[in-house]
N, C-alpha and C positions, 0 to 999 in steps of 0.2 A: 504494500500500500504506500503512496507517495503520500510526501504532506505538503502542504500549500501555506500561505503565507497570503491572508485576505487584507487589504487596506480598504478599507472604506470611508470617503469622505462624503460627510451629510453635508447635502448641498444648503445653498443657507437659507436660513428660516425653516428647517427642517427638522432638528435636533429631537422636540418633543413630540412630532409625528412618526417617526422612526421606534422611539420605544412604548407609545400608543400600543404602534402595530406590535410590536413585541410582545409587549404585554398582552395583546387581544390573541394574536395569532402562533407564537411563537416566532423560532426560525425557519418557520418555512424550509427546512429541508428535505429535498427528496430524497429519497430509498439511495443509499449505498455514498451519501457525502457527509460525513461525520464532523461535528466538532468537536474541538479538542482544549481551547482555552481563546480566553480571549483578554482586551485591556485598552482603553479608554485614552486619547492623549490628555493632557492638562489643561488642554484648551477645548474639549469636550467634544471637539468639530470633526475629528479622526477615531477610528476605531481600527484595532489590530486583530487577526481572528488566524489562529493555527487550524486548518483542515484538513483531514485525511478523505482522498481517494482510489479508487484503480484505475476509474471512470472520470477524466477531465470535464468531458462533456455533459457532467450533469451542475458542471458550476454554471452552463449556459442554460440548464432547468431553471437554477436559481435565482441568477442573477436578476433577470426580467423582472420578479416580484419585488424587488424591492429598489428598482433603478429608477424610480418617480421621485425618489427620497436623496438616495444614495449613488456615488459614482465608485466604480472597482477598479482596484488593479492586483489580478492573482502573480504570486509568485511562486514557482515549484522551487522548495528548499532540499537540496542536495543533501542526503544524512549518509 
């Protein structure tokens, strides 16, 4: 299983709609893209998200759901 390295920056004016959704919905993740930890910048506008998969293709399930909010940029972390 590879792991991923999620950046996500809440686009502005978005901050409290993003954990709405959270809170309402979850992470919306699909079958077989795990999370693993996650952590907040100090400036509240960034969020860091470790994810594991074997299927890359299911971060393009995921991403759509929350790209109204949020902008991504995945990185696969070499272990």
């Amino acid at each position: 299983m590879k792991t991923y390295m999620v950046v996500e920056l809440y686009k502005p004016g978005q901050f409290d709609a993003v954990y709405k959704r959270f809170e309402e919905q979850g992470r919306m993740l699909p079958d077989g893209l795990h999370f693993v930890d996650n952590w907040v910048s100090e400036s509240g506008n960034r969020c860091y998200q470790l994810m594991q998969t074997d299927d890359y293709r299911l971060f393009d399930e995921w991403i759509p759901r929350w790209s109204d909010l949020v902008d991504f940029e995945v990185i696969e972390i070499d272990r």
